[in-house]
N, C-alpha and C positions, 0 to 999 in steps of 0.2 A: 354531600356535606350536610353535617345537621344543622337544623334554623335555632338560630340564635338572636333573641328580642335586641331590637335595639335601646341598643341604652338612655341616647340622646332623646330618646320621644319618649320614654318613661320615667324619665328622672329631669329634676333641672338640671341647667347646661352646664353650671358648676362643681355637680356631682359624677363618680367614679364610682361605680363596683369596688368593693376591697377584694382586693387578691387572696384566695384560700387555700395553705397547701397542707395537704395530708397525704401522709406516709400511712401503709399496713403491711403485716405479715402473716400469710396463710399462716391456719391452727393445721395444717395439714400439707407435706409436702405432695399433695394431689392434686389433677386439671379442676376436679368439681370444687375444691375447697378453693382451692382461687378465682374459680369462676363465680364464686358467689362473694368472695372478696372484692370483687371488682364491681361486681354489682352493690356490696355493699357503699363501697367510696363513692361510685358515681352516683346514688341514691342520697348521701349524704354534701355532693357537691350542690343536685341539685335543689335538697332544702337549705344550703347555705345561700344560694341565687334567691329563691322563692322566698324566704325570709329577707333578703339583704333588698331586692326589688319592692318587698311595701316598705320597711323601712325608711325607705329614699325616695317611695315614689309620696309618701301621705306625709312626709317631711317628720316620719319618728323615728329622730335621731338626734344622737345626743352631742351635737354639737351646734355652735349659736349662726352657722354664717349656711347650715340647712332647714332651709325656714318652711312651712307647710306655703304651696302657692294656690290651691283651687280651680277655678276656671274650669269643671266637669263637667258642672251643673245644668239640665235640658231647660231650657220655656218647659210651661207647665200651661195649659189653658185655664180660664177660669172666667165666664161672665165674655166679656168684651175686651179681656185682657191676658197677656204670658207674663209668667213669675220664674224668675230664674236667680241662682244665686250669682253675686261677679266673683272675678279673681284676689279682688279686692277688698271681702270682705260685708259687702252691699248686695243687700237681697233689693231687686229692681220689679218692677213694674212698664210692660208696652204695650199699648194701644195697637191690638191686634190689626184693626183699618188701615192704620198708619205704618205701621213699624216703630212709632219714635216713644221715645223714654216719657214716664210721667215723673216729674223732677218735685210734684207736690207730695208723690209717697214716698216714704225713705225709711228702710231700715237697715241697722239700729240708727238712732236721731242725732245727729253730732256730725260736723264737719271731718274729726277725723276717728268716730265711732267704725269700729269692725266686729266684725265676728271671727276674724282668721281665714284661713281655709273654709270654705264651704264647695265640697264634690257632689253631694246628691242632689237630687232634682228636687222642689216643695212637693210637697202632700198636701191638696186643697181640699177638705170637704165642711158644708154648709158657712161656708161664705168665711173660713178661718183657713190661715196660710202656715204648714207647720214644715220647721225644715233642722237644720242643725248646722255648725261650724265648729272647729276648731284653733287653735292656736298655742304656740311652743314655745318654751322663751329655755335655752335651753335643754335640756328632759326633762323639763315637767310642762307638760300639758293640759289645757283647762279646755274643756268642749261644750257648748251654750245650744241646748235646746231651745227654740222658738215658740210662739204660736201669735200667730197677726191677725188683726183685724183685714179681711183683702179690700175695702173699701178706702179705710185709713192709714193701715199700717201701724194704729197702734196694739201693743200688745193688749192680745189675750186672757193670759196670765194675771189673776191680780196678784200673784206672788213673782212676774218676770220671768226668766229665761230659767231655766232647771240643769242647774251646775254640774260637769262631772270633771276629776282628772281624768281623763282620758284621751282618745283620739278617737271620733266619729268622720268615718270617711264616707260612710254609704248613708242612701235615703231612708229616712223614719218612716212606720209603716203603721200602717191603722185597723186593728182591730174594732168590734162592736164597740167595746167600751175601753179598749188598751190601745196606749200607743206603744210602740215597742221601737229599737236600734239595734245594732249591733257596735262593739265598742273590741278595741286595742285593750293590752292589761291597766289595770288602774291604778294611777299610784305610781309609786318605784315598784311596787310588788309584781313580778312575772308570773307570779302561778294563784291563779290559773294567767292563760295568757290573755284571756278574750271572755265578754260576756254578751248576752242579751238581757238588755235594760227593758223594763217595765215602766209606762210611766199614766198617770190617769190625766188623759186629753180635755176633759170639761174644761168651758171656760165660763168664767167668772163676770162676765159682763153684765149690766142687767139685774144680778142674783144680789139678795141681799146678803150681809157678812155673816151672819150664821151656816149658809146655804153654802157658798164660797167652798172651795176647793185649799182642805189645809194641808195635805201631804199629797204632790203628786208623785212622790216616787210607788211602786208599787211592790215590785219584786225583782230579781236578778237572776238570771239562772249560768254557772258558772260552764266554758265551752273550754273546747281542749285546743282550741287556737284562736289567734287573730281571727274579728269578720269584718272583713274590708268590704261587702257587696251589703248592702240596705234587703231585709225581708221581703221576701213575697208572699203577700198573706190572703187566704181561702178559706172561706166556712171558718174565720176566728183559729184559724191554724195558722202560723208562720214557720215558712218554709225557706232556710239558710245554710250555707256553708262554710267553713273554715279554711285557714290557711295551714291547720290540722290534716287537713282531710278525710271531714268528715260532713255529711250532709242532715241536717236535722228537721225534723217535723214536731215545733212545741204547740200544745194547746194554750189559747190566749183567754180562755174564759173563766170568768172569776166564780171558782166554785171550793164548796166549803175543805174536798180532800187534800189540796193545794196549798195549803194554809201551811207558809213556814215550810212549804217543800217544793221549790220549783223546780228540785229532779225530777221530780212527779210527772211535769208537764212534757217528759219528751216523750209523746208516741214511739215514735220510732226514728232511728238515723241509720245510716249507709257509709260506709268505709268506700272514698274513693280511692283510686290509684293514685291523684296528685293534689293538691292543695287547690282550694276551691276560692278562685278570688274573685268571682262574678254573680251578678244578681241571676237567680232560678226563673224560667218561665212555668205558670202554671197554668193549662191550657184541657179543659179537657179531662179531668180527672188524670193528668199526670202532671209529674215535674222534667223540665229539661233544663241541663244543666252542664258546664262544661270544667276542664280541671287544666292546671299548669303539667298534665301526659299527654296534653293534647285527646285528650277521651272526652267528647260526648253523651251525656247518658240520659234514659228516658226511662223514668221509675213511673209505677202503677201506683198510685194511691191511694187509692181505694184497697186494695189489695194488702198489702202494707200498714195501712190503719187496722184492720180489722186482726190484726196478729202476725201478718208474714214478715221476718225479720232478715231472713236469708238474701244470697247473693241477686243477682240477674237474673229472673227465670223467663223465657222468652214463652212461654206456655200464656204469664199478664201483659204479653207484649210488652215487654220490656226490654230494652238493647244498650249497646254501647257503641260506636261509631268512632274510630280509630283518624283521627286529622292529622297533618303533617306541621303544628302549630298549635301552640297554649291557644285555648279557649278564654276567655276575659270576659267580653260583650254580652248582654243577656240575649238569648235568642228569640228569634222570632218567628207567626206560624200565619199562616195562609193559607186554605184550601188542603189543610191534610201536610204542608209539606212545612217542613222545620228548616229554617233558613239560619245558618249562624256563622260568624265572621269569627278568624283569629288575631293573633297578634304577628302571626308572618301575613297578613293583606289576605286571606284566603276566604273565599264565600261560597257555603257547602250548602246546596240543596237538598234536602233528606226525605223519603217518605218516614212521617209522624208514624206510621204503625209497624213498619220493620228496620226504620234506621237505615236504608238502601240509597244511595245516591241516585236524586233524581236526574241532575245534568250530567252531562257526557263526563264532566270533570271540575274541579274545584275553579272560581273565578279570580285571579290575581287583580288588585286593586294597592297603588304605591303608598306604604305606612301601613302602622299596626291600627289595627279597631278595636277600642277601649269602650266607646258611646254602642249603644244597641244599634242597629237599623231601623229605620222606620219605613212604612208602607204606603205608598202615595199611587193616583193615578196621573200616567204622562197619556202626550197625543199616542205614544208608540205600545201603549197598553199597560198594566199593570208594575211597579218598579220597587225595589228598597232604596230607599235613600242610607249611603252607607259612610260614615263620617270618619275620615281617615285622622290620624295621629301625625301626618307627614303635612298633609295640607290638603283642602277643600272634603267635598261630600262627593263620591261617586254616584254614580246612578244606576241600578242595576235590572235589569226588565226578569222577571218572574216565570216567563216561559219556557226561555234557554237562555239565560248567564248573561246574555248578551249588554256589556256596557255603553249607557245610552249618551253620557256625557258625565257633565260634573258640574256641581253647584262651588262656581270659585269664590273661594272664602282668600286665598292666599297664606293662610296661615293653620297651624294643625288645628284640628275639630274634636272632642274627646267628648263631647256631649250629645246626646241622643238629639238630634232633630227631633218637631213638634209639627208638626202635618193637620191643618186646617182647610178644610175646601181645599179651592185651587193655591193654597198657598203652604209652601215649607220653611221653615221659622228655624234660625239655627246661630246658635252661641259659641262663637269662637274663643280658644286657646285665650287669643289677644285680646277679649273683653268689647269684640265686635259682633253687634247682635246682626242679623241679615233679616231677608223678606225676599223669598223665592217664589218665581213661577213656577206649581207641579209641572205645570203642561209642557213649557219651553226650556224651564230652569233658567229662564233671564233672572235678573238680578231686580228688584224693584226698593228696597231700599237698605240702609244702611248706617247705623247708629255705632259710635263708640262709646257704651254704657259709664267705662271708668274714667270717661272724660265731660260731665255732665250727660251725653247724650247726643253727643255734637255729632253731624252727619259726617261720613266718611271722606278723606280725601279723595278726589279720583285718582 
């Protein structure tokens, strides 16, 4: 039987699929012309799914009572502290020592101040918290780029939060001197469907008002679909995919040929098989990345930069890897080997240079995986910590599949765990922050962030 996502763990609970029915008629009363009729329809059921699943799953839709909910969003370290967005709209602050809430930071500042939806993880560099949110009021959507002070939390910004209609579901990515997103159509307008925003990260603190930052918008470059997964960005490269399917490599550096052509800036991009709705890993001089065909792929970059435009050639070591399950999660690598989760519970060990399964066979774990894996040490040796969509954080030992236990959260997990020393940090569905033992995966503490901070019930 073929694997079908579950709805319930990628949609609110209130939300249904719409039912799609299409009729066709061979141009030809022949097996081959039907047979590609057939492929035609089911090729077009399943971009009506792949379309209808971000619609529902990032709350763009155009009705008032499907509202964007958030809760993705990973801890982020930084200093002495994780930064993570809530479900609620509040970008938080925890004392890493502790586990518990600092109720002195707050953003944005207002009792019933939000930001909407916030799914990506912050981006912290030199002591500034930059992240993004949306929200829907109706179909029209307004999405509010950040940038904080991570000591205060006040903005950065001397002009505030950087407005878009849109819908930002993934993490903002940091170039030398660019911030960049990826965004939903803008507007009522659908064409194009999707773009990558450009925006100038300085902050203004400090600076006097001549000096000041007066336009951060920068540039936009128009993409052939929805990009629901936040950049991965290398050498001032950012490296993304669409719900198009198609996978892009743009240059992020401000140079004078660019000027008023941000087609300019696409190196090069790759035709997947299925819609690309997950962050890229870049590891390596390649990219690894996964599609709604269930295909895994692992491009040469190098390769590829330098002029090569063509398919898979396995000559740059480049492959593709055939799953039994959408791809979603960013992948992750370890010692040569590419570890990556689906959304049927599946965790495929890959050798990085032929694409080969390294375990005997793919690991079942109950719920889809949406959040990455992350990498920790147990007593029992090396593990992914792997965050299910159903409920808790599996644990998976690196040497052969074998599941070591589970980090119980009780409620689904969609956000990357955050892996410090002996401790794994992880942001639940329900706006409960945790504090894991690697070693044991005992529980050592537990805050509900959307509730001031209050410790958990037992």
């Amino acid at each position: 039987m073929a694997w079908r996502p579950n709805v319930h763990l990628l949609t609110p609970p209130s939300v249904r699929l719409p039912s799609r029915r299409r009729s066709w008629k061979p141009e030809q009363h022949t097996p081959s012309a039907r047979a590609q009729a057939n492929r035609r329809v089911r090729s077009g059921a399943a971009w009506a799914l792949a379309g209808a699943l971000f619609l529902l799953l990032t709350a763009a839709a155009c009705t008032n009572d499907i509202i964007p909910r958030g809760g993705w969003s990973g801890p982020v370290p930084s200093g002495d502290h994780f930064y993570f967005g809530g479900a609620d709209g509040q970008v938080y602050r925890v004392l890493a020592s502790t586990g518990l809430l600092d109720n002195a930071w707050q953003y944005p500042p207002g009792e019933k101040a939000t930001l909407g939806a916030v799914y990506g993880s912050p981006v912290i560099r030199d002591g500034v918290v930059y992240g993004a949110g949306y929200s829907c009021r109706g179909n029209i959507c307004n999405a509010q780029v950040f940038a904080l002070d991570a000591n205060t939390s006040d903005p950065a910004w001397s002009d505030g939060s950087y407005d878009a209609s849109t819908k930002i579901a993934g993490q903002v990515a940091l170039g030398t001197e660019t911030l960049v997103f990826g965004t939903a159509q803008v507007g009522k307008d659908s064409d194009p469907p999707g773009y990558l925003y450009a925006l100038d990260p300085q902050t203004d603190a400090g600076r006097p008002l001549n000096e000041q930052v007066r336009e951060r918008f920068k540039w936009r470059l128009a993409v052939d679909g929805v990009v629901l997964a936040g950049p991965a960005v290398a050498d001032d490269v950012a490296y993304f995919g669409t719900m198009g399917r198609t996978f892009y490599a743009v240059d992020l550096r401000d140079e004078a040929r660019y000027e008023d052509k941000p087609e300019a800036r696409v190196l090069w991009s790759f035709k997947t098989e299925g819609a690309v709705a997950g962050a890229a890993l870049i590891k390596d001089g390649k990219a690894y990345l996964g599609d709604f065909q269930g295909r895994l792929y692992a491009l040469n970059i190098a390769s590829r930069k330098s002029g090569y435009s063509g398919p898979l050639d396995s000559g740059r070591e480049e492959w593709v890897f055939k799953g039994s399950a959408w791809f979603w999660a960013r992948p992750s690598i370890e010692e040569d080997v590419v570890y990556a989760a689906t959304l049927g519970g599946h965790v495929h060990a890959l050798d990085a240079r032929t694409g080969l399964p390294v375990w005997k066979g793919p690991v079942r774990i109950e719920g889809q995986v949406v959040g990455a894996p992350a990498l920790l040490e147990t007593q029992r040796g090396q593990a992914l910590a792997v965050p299910s969509g159903e409920r808790d954080v599996a644990v998976v030992r690196l040497s052969d599949g074998l599941v070591l236990g589970s980090l119980i959260t009780g409620s689904p997990v969609k956000a990357e765990p955050a892996v410090s020393g002996d401790f794994v940090f992880v942001h639940a569905l329900d706006g409960r922050f945790y504090t894991f033992s690697a070693r044991n995966f005992e529980m050592r503490s537990c805050i509900d962030a959307k509730n001031g901070g209050e410790r958990c019930a037992p």
